[in-house]
Residue, then its C-alpha position, 0 to 999 in steps of 0.5 A: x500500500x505505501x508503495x502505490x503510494x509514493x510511486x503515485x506522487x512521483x507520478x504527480x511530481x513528474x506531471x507537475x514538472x513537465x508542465x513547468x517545462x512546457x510553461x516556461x517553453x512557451x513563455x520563451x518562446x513568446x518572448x521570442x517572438x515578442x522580441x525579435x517583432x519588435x526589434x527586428x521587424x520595426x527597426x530593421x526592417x526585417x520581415x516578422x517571425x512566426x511562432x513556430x519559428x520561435x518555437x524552434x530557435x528556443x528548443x534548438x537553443x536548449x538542446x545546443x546548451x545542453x549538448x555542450x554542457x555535457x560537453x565541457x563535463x566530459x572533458x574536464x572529467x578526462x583531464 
C-alpha cells in the first residue's frame, strides 16, 4: 500500500514538472517572438517571425546548451 503510494506522487511530481517545462517553453518562446517583432521587424526592417519559428530557435537553443554542457563535463572529467 505505501508503495502505490509514493510511486503515485512521483507520478504527480513528474506531471507537475513537465508542465513547468512546457510553461516556461512557451513563455520563451513568446518572448521570442515578442522580441525579435519588435526589434527586428520595426527597426530593421526585417520581415516578422512566426511562432513556430520561435518555437524552434528556443528548443534548438536548449538542446545546443545542453549538448555542450555535457560537453565541457566530459572533458574536464578526462583531464
Amino acid at each position: 500500500m505505501m508503495m502505490i503510494e509514493r510511486r503515485s506522487l512521483m507520478t504527480i511530481a513528474l506531471w507537475k514538472t513537465a508542465g513547468w517545462a512546457v510553461l516556461a517553453l512557451i513563455a520563451a518562446s513568446v518572448a521570442v517572438l515578442w522580441s525579435w517583432n519588435t526589434l527586428a521587424g520595426d527597426l530593421f526592417a526585417l520581415p516578422d517571425m512566426q511562432f513556430r519559428h520561435a518555437f524552434a530557435v528556443v528548443l534548438l537553443t536548449g538542446i545546443l546548451v545542453t549538448v555542450f554542457s555535457f560537453a565541457s563535463r566530459r572533458r574536464s572529467h578526462a583531464a
